[in-house]
py3Dmol code that shows the C-alpha trace and the ligand (Angstrom):
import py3Dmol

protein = """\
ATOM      1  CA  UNK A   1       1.270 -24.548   0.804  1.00  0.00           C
ATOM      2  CA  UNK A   2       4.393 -22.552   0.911  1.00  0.00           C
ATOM      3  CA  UNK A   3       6.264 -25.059  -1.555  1.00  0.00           C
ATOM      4  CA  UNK A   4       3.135 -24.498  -3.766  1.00  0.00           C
ATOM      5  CA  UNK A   5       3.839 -20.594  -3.531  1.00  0.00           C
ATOM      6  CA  UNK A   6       7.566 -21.200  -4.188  1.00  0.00           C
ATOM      7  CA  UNK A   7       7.043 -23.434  -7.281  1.00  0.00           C
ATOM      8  CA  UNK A   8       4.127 -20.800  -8.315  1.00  0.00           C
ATOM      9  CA  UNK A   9       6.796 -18.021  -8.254  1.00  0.00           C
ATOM     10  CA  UNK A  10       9.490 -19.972 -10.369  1.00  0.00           C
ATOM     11  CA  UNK A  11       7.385 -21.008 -12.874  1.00  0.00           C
ATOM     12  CA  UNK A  12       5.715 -17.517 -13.314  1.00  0.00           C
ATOM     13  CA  UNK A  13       7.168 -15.157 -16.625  1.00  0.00           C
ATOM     14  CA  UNK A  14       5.976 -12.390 -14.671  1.00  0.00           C
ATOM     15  CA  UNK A  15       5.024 -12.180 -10.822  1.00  0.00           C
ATOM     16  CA  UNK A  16       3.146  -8.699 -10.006  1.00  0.00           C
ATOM     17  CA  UNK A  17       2.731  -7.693  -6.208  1.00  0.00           C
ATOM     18  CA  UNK A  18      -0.043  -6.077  -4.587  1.00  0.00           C
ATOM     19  CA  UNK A  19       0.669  -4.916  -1.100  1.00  0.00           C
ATOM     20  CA  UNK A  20      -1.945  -3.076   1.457  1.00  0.00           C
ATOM     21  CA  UNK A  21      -1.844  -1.727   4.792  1.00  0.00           C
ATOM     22  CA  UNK A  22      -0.944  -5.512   6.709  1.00  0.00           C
ATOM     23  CA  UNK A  23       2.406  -5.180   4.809  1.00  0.00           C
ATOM     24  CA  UNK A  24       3.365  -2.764   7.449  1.00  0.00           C
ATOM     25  CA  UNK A  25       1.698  -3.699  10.647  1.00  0.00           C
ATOM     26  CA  UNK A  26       5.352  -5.782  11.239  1.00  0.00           C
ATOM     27  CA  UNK A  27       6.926  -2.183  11.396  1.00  0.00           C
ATOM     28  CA  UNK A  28       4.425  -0.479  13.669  1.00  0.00           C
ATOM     29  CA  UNK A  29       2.174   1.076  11.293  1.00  0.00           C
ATOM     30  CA  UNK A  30      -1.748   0.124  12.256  1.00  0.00           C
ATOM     31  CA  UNK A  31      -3.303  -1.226   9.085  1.00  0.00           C
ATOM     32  CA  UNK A  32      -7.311   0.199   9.309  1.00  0.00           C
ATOM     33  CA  UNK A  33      -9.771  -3.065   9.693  1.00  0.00           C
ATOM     34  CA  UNK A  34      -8.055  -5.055  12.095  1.00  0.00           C
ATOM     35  CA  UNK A  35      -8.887  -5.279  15.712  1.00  0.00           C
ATOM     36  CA  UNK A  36      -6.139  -2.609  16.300  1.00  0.00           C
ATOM     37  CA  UNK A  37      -6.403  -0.600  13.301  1.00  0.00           C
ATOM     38  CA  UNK A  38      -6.930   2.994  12.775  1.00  0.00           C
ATOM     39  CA  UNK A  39     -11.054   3.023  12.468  1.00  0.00           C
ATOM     40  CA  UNK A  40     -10.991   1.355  16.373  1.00  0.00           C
ATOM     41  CA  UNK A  41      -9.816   5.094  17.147  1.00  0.00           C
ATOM     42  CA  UNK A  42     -11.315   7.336  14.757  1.00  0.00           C
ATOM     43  CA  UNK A  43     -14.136   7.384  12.081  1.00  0.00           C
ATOM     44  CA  UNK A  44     -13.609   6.790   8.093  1.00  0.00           C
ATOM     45  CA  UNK A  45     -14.998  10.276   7.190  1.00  0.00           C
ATOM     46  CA  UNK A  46     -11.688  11.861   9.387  1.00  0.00           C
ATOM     47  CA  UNK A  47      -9.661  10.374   6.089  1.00  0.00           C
ATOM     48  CA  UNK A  48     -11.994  12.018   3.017  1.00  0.00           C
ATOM     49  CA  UNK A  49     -11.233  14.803   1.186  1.00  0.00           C
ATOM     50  CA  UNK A  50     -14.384  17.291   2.178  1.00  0.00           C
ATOM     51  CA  UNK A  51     -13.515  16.687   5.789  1.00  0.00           C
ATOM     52  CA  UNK A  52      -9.894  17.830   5.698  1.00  0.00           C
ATOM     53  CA  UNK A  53     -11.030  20.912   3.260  1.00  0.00           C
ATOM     54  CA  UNK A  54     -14.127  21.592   6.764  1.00  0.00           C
ATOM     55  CA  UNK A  55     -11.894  20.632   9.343  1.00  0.00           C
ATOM     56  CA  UNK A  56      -8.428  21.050   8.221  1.00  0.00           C
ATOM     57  CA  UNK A  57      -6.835  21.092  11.890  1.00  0.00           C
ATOM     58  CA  UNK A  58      -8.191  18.166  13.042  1.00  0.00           C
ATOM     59  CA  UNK A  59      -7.020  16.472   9.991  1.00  0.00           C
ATOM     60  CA  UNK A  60      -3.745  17.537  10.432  1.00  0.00           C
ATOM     61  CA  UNK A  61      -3.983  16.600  14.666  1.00  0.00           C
ATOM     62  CA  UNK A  62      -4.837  13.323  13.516  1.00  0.00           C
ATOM     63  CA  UNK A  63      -1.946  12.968  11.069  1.00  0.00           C
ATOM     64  CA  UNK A  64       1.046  13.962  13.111  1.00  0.00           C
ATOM     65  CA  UNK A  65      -0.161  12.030  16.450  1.00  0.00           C
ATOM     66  CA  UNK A  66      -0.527   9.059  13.919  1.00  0.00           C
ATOM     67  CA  UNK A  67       3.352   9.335  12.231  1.00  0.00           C
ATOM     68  CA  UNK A  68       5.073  10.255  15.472  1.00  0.00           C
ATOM     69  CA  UNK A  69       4.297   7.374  17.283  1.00  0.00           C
ATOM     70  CA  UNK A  70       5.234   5.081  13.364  1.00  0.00           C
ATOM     71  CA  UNK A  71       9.415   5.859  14.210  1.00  0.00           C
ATOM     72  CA  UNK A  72       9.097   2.969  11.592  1.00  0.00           C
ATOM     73  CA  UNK A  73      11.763   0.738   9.672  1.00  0.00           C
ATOM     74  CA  UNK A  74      11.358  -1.425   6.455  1.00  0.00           C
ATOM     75  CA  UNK A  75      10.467  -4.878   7.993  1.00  0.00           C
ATOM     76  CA  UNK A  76      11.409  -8.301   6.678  1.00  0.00           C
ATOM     77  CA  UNK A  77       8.703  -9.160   4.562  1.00  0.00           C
ATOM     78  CA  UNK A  78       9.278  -5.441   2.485  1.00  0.00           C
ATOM     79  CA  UNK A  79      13.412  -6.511   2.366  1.00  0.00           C
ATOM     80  CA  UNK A  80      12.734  -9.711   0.874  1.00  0.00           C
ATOM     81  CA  UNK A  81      10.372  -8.430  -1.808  1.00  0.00           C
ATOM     82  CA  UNK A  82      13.419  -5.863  -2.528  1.00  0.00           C
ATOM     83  CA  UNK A  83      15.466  -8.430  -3.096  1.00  0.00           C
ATOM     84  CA  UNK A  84      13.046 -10.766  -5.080  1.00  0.00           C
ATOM     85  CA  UNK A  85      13.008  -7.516  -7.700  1.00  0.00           C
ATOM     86  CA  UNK A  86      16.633  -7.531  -7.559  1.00  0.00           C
ATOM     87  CA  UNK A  87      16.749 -11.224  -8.512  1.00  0.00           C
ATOM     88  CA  UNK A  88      14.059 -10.679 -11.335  1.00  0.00           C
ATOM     89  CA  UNK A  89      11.327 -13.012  -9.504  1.00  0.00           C
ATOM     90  CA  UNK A  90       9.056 -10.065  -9.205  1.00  0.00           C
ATOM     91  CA  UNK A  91       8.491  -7.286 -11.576  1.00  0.00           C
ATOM     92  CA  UNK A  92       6.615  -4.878  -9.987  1.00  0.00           C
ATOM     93  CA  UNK A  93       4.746  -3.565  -6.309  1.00  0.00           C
ATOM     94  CA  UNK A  94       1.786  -1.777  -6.741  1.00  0.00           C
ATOM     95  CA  UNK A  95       0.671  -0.545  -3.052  1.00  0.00           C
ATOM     96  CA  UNK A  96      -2.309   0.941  -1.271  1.00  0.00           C
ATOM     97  CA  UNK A  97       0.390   2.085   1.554  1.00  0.00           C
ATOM     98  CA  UNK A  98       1.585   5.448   1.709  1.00  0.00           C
ATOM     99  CA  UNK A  99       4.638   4.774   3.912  1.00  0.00           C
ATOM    100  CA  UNK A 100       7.254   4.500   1.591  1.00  0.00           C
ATOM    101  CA  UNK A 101       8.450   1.412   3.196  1.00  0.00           C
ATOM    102  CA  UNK A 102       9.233  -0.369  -0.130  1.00  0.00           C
ATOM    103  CA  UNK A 103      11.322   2.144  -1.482  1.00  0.00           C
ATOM    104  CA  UNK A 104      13.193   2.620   1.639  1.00  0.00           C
ATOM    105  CA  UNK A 105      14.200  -0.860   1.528  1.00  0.00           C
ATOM    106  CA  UNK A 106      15.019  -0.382  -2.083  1.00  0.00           C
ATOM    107  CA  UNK A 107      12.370  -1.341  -4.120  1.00  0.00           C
ATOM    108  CA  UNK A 108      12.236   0.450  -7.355  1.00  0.00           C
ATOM    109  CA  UNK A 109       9.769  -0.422  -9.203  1.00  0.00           C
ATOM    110  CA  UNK A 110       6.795   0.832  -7.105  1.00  0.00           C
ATOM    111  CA  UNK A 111       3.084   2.173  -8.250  1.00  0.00           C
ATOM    112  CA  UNK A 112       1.797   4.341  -4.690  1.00  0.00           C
ATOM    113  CA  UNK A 113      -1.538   3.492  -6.141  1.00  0.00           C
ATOM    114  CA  UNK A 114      -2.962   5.804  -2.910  1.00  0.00           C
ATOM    115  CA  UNK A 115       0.029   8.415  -2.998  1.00  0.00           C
ATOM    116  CA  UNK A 116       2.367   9.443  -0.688  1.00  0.00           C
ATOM    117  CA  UNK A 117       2.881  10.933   2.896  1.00  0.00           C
ATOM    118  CA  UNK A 118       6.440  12.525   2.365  1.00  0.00           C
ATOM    119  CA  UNK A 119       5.235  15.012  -0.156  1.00  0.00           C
ATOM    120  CA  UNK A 120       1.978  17.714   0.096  1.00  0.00           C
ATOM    121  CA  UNK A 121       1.031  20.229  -2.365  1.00  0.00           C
ATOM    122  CA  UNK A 122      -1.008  23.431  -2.055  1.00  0.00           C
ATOM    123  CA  UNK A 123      -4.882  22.712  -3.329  1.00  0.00           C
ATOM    124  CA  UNK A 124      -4.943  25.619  -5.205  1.00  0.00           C
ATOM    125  CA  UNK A 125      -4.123  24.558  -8.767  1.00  0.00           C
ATOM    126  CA  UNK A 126      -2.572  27.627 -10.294  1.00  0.00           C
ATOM    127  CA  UNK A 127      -0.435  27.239  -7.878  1.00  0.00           C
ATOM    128  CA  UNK A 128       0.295  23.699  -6.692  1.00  0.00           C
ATOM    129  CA  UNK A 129       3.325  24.728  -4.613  1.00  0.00           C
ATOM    130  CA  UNK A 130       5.433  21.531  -3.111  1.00  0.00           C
ATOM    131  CA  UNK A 131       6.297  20.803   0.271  1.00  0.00           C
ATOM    132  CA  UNK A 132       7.387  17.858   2.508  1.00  0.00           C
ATOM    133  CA  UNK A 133       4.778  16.820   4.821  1.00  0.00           C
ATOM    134  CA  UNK A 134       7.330  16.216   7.556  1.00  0.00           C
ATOM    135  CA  UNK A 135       8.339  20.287   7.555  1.00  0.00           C
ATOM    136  CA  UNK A 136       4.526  21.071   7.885  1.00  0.00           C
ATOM    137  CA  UNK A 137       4.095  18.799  10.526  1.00  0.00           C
ATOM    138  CA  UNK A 138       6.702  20.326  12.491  1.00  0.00           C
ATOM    139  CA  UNK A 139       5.249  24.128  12.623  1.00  0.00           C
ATOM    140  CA  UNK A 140       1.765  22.496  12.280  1.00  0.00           C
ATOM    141  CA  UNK A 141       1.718  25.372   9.165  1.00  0.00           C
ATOM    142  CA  UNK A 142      -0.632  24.042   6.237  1.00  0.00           C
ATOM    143  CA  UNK A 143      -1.603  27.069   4.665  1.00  0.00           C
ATOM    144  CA  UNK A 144       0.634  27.540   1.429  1.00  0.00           C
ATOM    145  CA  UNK A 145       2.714  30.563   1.994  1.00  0.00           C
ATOM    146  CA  UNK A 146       2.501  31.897  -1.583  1.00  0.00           C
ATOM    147  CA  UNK A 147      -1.157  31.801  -2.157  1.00  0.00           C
ATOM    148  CA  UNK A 148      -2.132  31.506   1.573  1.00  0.00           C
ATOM    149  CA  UNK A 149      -4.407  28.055   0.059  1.00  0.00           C
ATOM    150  CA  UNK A 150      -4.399  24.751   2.103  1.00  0.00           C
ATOM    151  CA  UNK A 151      -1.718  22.735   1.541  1.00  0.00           C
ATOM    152  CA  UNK A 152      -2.752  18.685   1.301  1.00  0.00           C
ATOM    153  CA  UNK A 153      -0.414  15.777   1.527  1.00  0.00           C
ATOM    154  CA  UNK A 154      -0.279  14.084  -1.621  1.00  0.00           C
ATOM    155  CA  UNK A 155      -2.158  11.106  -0.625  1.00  0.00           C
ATOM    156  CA  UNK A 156      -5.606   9.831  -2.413  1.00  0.00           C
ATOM    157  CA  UNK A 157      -8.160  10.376   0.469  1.00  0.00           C
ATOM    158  CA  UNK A 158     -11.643   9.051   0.423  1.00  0.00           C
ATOM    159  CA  UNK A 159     -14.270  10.731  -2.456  1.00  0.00           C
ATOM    160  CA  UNK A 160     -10.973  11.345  -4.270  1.00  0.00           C
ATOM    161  CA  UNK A 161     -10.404   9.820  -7.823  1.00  0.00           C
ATOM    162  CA  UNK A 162      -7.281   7.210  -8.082  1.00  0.00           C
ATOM    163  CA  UNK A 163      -5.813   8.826 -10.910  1.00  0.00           C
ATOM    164  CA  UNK A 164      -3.031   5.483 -11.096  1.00  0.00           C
ATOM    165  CA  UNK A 165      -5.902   2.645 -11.091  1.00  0.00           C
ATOM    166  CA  UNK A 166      -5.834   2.394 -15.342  1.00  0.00           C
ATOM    167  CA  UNK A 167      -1.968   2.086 -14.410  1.00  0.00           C
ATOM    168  CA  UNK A 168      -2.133  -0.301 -12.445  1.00  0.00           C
ATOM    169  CA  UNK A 169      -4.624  -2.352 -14.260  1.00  0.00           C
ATOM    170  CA  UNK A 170      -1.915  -2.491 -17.218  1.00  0.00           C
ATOM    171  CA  UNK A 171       0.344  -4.109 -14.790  1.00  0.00           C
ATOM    172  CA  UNK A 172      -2.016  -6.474 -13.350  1.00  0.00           C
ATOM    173  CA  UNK A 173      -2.853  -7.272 -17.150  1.00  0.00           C
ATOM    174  CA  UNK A 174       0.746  -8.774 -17.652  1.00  0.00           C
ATOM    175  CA  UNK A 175       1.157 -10.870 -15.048  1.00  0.00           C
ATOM    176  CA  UNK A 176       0.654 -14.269 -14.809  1.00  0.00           C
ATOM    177  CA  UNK A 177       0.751 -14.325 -11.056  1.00  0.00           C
ATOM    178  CA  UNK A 178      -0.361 -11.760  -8.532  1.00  0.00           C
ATOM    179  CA  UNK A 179       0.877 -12.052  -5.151  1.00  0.00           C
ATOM    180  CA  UNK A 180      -1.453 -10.120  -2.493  1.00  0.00           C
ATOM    181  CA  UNK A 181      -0.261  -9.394   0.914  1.00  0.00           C
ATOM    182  CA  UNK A 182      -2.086  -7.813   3.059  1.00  0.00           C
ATOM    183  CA  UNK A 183      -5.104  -6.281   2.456  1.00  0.00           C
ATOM    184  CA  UNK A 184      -8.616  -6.685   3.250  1.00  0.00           C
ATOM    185  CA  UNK A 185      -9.497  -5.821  -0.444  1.00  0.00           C
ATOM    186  CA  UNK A 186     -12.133  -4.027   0.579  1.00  0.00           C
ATOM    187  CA  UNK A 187     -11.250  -0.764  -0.497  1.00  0.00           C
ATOM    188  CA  UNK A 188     -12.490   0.117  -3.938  1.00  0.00           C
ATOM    189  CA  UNK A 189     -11.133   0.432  -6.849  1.00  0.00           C
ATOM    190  CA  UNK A 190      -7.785  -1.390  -6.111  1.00  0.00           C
ATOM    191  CA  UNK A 191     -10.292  -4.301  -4.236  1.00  0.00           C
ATOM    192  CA  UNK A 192     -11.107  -4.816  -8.497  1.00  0.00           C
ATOM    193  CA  UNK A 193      -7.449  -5.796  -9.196  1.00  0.00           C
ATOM    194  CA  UNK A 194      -7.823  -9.395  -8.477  1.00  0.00           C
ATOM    195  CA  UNK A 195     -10.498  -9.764 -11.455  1.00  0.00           C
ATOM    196  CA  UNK A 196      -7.808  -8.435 -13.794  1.00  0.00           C
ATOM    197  CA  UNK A 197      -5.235 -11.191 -13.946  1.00  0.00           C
ATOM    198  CA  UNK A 198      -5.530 -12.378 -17.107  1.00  0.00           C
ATOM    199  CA  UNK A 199      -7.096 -16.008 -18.356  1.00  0.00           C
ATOM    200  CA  UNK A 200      -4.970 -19.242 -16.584  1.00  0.00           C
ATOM    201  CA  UNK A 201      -3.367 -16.660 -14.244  1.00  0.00           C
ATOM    202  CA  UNK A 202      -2.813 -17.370 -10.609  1.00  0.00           C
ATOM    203  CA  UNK A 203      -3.445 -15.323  -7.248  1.00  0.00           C
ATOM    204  CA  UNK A 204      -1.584 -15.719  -3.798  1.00  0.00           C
ATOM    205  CA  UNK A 205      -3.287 -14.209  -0.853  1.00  0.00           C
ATOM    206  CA  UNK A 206      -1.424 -13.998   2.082  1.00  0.00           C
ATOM    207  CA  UNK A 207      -3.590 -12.441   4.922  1.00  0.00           C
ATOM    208  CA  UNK A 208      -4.188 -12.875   8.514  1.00  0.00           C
ATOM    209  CA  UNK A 209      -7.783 -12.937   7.672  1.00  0.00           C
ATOM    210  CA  UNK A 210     -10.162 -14.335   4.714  1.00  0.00           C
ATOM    211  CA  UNK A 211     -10.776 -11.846   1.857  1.00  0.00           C
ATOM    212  CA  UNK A 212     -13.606 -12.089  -0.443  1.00  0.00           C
ATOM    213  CA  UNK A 213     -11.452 -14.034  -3.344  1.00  0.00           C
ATOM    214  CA  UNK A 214      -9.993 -16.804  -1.382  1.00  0.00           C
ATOM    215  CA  UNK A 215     -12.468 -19.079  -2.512  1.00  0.00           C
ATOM    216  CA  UNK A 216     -12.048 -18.516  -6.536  1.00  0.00           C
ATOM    217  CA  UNK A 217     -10.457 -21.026  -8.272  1.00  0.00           C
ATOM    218  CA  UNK A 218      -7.267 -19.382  -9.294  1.00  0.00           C
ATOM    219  CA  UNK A 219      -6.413 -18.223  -5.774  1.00  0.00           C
ATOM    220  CA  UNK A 220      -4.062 -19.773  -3.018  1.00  0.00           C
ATOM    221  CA  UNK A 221      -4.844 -18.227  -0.066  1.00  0.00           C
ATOM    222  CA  UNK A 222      -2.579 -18.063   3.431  1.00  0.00           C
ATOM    223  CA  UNK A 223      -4.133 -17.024   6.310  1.00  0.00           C
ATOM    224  CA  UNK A 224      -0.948 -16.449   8.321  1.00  0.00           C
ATOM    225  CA  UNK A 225       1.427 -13.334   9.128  1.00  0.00           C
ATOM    226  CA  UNK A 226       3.466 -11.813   5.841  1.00  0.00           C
ATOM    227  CA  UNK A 227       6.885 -11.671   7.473  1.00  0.00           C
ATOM    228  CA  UNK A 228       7.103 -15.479   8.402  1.00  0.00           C
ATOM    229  CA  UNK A 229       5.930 -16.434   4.857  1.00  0.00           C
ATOM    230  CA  UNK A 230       7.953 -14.569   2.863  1.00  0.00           C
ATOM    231  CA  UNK A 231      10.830 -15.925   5.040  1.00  0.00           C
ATOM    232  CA  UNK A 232       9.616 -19.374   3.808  1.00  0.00           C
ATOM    233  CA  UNK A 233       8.898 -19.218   0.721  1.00  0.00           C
ATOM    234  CA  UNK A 234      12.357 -17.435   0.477  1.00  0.00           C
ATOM    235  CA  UNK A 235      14.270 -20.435   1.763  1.00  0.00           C
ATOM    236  CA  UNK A 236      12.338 -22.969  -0.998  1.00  0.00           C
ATOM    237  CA  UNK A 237      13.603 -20.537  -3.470  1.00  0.00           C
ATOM    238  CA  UNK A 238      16.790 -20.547  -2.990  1.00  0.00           C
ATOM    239  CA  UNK A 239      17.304 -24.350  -1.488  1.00  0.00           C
TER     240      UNK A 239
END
"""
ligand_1 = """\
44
NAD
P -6.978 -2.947 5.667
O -6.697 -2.422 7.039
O -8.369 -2.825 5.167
O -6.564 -4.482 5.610
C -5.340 -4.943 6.101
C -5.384 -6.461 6.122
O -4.099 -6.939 6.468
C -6.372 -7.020 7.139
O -7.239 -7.930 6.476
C -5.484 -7.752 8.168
O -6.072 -8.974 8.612
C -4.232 -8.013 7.386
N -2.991 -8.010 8.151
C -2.563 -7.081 9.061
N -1.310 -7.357 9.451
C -0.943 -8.501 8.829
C 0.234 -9.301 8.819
N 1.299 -8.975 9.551
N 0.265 -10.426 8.059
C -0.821 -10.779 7.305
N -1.956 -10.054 7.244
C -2.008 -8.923 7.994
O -5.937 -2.259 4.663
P -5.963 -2.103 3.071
O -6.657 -3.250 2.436
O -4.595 -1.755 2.658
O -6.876 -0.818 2.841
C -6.728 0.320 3.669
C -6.228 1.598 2.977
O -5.670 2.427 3.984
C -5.115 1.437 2.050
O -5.634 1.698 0.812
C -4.056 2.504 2.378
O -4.126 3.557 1.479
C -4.445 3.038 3.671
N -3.493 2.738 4.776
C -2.139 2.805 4.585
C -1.271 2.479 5.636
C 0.222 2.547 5.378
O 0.669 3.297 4.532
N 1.011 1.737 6.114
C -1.775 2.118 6.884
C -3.171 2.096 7.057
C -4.030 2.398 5.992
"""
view = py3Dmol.view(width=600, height=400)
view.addModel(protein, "pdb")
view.setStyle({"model": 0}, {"cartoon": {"style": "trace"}})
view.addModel(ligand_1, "xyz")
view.setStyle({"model": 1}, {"stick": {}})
view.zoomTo()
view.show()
């Protein structure tokens, strides 16, 4: 299985990765569907964009509580796929997270397909002032203090458009093998990505639990924790 993925990897001209919230669960973050994840403590609407423009407080409640208890480092399974870019086995990550985890362990070539947490901007568009999301947190402030508008962390909530899907399409479109890791692909439109790999191209799941494409015939699929399998497949690589 993981000599399958190693061979898989070598022989592929161009690997793309597609990471989701289980990527992070090995550095403290909760991902959302498992038995600990976020929706055990609060409901889906909390993370759409007309309930933070009704209920902008609670919003904000929810997002601080949730990033001061993620004191959070890069975990193995992100360093690995850092170096894997560094060694040209992987061309690019395109993830649903909004943790910046890649990039802090120095990824570079990295589409935030659902945004970001470190930036916010204010929802007024002739304004669009920019903040860090960490400074608002702090004075709990998230009305812009130019145009007095709500200032929103520049993250793709739910009943928002994902302006970077068509991007990420054109990367999916490339690659000959697309390497999944964690997610429950259930999350629309990046839970389409799969179906663009192009003709006699090859998908690796690796998730703790089954996803609607494990059974197609192009797809491996690992049901086991991302950190320890990267950490194998990493040793067959380099044997
Ligand atoms: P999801 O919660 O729907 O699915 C996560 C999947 O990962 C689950 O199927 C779970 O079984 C699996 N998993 C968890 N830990 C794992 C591990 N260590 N090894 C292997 N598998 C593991 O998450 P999703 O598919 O990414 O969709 C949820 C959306 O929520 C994302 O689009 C993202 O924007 C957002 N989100 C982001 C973060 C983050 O930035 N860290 C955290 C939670 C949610």
């Amino acid at each position: 299985m993981f000599e399958e993925c190693a061979n898989l990897i070598k022989n592929s001209h161009n690997t793309v990765v597609l990471t989701g919230a289980g990527m992070s669960t090995e550095s403290g973050i909760p991902d959302f569907r498992s038995d600990k994840g976020i929706y055990k403590q609060i409901p889906e609407v909390v993370l759409s964009y007309s309930y933070f423009l009704n209920n902008p407080g609670d919003f904000y409640e929810f997002i601080k509580d949730y990033f001061s208890k993620s004191n959070v480092e890069p975990n193995i399974g992100h360093n690995i796929l850092s170096q894997w870019e560094k060694e040209g086995l992987i061309s690019y990550i395109i993830t649903q997270n909004i943790d910046s985890l890649h990039q802090r362990a120095g990824s570079n070539n990295v589409l935030e397909v659902h945004g970001t947490m470190e930036t916010a901007t204010c929802i007024n568009s002739s304004c669009g002032m920019k903040y860090k999301t960490s400074d608002i947190l702090k004075t709990m402030n998230y009305y812009c203090t130019d145009c007095r508008q709500l200032i929103k962390p520049d993250v793709v909530l739910y009943d928002e458009p994902v302006d970077k899907i068509n991007q990420a399409v054109k990367i999916v479109y490339r690659a000959d093998l697309l390497m999944i890791l964690g997610s429950s692909l259930m999350v629309y439109p990046v839970a389409q990505l799969p179906q663009f790999v192009p003709e006699g191209g090859r998908i690796i799941i690796i998730n703790n639990t089954s996803t609607q494409y494990d059974n197609n015939s192009n797809v491996l699929a690992i049901h086991k924790p991302i950190g320890e399998s990267l950490e194998e497949i990493n040793k067959l690589l380099h044997i």
